[in-house]
N, C-alpha and C positions, 0 to 999 in steps of 0.2 A: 619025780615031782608029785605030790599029791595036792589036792583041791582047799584053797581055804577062798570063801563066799566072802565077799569085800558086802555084799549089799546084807547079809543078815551076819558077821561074825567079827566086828573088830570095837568100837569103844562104846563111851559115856555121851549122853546128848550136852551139845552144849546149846543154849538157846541162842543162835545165831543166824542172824537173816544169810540166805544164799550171797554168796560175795561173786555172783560171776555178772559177766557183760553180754549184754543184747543189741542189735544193729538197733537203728532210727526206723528200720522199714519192718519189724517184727509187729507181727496181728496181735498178742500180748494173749491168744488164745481166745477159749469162749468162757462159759460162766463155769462156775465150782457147784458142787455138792456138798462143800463142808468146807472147812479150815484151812489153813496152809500150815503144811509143815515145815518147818524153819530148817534149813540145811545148809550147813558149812561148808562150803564146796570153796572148787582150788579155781586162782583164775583164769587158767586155761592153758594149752599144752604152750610150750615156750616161755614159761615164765621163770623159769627157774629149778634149781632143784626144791623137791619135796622135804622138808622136816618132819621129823615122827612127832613136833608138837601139834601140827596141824593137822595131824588123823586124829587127834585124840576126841576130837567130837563129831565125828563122823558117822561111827557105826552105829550107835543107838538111832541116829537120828532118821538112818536108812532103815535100821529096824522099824520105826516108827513109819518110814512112809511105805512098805510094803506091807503093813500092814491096812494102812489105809488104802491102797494102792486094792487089796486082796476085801477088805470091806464094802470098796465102792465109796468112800469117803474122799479119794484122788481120783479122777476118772480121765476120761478120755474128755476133748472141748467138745461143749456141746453145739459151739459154733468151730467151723471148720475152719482151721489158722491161715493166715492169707502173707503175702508179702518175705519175708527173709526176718529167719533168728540166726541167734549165736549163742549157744547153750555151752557151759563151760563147767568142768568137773571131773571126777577119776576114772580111769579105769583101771580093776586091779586083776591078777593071774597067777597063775601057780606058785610058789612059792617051794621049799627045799621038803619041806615039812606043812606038819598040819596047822604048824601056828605062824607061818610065815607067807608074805606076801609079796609080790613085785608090784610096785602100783607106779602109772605114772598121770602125768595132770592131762586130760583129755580135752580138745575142742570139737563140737557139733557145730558146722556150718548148715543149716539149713535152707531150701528152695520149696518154698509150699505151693508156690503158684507152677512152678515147675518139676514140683514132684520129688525134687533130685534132694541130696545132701552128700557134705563133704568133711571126711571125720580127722584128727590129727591127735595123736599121741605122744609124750616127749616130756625129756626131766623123768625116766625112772628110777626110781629105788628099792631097795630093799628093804622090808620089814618085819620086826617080831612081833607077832601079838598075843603074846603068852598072858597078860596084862593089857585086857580092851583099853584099859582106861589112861595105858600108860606106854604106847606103841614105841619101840627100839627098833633104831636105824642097825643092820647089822650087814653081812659080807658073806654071807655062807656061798651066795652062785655067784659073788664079786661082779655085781650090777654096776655099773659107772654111768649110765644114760642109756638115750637109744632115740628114735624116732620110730615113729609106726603113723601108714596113709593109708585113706581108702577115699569109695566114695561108692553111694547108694542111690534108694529109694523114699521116701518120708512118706506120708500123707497122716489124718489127723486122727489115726490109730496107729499106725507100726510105723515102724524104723528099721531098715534092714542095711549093713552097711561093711565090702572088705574092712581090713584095716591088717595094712603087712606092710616090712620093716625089718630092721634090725635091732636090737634087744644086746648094747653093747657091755661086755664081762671081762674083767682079767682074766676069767677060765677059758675065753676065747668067747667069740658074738655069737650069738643064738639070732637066726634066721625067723621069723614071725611070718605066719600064715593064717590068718584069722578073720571070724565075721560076726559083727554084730547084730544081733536079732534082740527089737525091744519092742515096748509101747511108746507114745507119744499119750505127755497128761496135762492137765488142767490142775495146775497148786494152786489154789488159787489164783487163778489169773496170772499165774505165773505160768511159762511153758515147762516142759519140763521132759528128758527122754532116761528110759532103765530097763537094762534086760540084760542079756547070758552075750557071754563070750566063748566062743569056741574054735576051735583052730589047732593045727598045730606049730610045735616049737623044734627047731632041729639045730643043732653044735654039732660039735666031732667027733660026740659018743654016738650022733645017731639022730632020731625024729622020736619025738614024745608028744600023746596028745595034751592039750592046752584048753585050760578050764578056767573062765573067767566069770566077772560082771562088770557093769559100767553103769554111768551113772551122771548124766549132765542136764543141767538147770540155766535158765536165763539171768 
C-alpha cells in the first residue's frame, strides 16, 4: 500500500456550503480570523455508500482550508467550544497505489464540557484519482464497506482519537488499528476537526502500516 493524502491530493473545488449536521447543544465555537472555507463534506458515517461524484469537489477545497489552516486564516476558537458537536466528513487511507484511495464517510461525536469524543467510520470505498477532478470508483483491494470505532480526547485545540474495525474486502477483511491526531478550528463559526491518520492495517498476507487523513465539519 502506499500513501495517497485525501486532505492535499484528490479534486476540483466546488463552492459548496459543508452539508454535515450538528447537535442543538453545540457552542457553534469562538470568533474567526478570516472567512469560511466552503466544504463539501459527506453526511456522516452510516449514510450510505460513497460515489466518486461526491469527492469531486473535495480536494481542492481541503487544499484550500489547509492552507488557511497553515496561514492562520482558520484557527483554533478563540472562545473555548462548550456543550456537544457532531462534525461529519471523510476519512481517507492507503490505497493500492499512489493514485488510489479507500475513503469512508466519517462521524465526530464530540463532548467539550467533558473532554471526551466519539469517532465512527463506515460506507467505504474504493477510489482512483488519477483525474482530481474526475475520481473513479474502482476494485483493486475489492473494498465492499466496513465500520471502524473509537473514542478520545477533544478540547479547543486537539483531537486525539482510536478508531479500529474492520475494513470489509472480497480479497478477505483487513483488521483496522488506528488513531486520529488533529486540530480543532474555528471556519468560521463553524466547528471544524483535521489531521493524520495513522495505524496499522492487517489481512492474510500480513500487517502493513496505515497512512491517512481525516477531515469533519459541523
Amino acid at each position: 500500500m502506499n500513501k495517497l493524502n485525501i486532505i492535499a491530493g484528490m479534486c476540483v473545488i466546488a463552492a459548496v456550503s459543508a452539508c454535515s449536521s450538528s447537535s442543538s447543544n453545540e457552542s457553534g465555537g469562538g470568533g474567526t480570523t478570516g472567512g469560511t472555507v466552503a466544504l463539501p463534506l459527506a453526511p456522516g458515517a452510516g449514510s450510505g455508500a460513497i460515489q466518486a461524484s461526491t469527492l469531486s469537489g473535495v480536494s481542492a477545497a481541503l487544499d484550500q482550508l489547509e492552507t488557511a489552516i497553515g496561514n492562520g486564516t482558520v484557527a483554533a476558537p478563540t472562545t473555548a467550544p462548550t456543550g456537544q458537536a457532531t462534525m461529519n466528513g471523510y476519512v481517507g487511507v492507503d490505497g493500492e497505489n499512489d493514485t488510489e484511495s479507500v475513503v469512508g464517510n466519517l462521524t465526530v461525536n464530540a463532548n467539550f464540557d467533558a473532554g471526551t469524543v466519539i469517532t465512527t467510520a463506515s460506507d467505504f470505498g474504493e477510489f482512483d484519482f488519477t483525474d482530481p477532478s474526475n475520481p473513479v470508483a474502482v476494485s483493486t483491494l475489492g473494498v465492499t464497506g466496513g465500520t471502524l470505532s473509537g473514542s478520545g480526547a477533544i478540547n479547543s485545540t486537539t483531537i486525539s482519537s482510536t478508531l479500529d474495525g474492520t475494513i470489509t474486502s472480497t480479497n478477505g477483511d483487513v483488521t483496522i488499528d488506528a488513531d486520529l491526531n488533529g486540530g480543532v478550528y474555528d471556519n468560521g463559526g463553524t466547528l471544524l476537526v483535521s489531521g493524520d491518520v495513522t495505524g496499522t492495517a492487517t489481512d492474510v498476507t500480513g500487517t502493513s502500516t496505515l497512512v491517512g487523513d481525516f477531515v469533519a465539519s459541523e
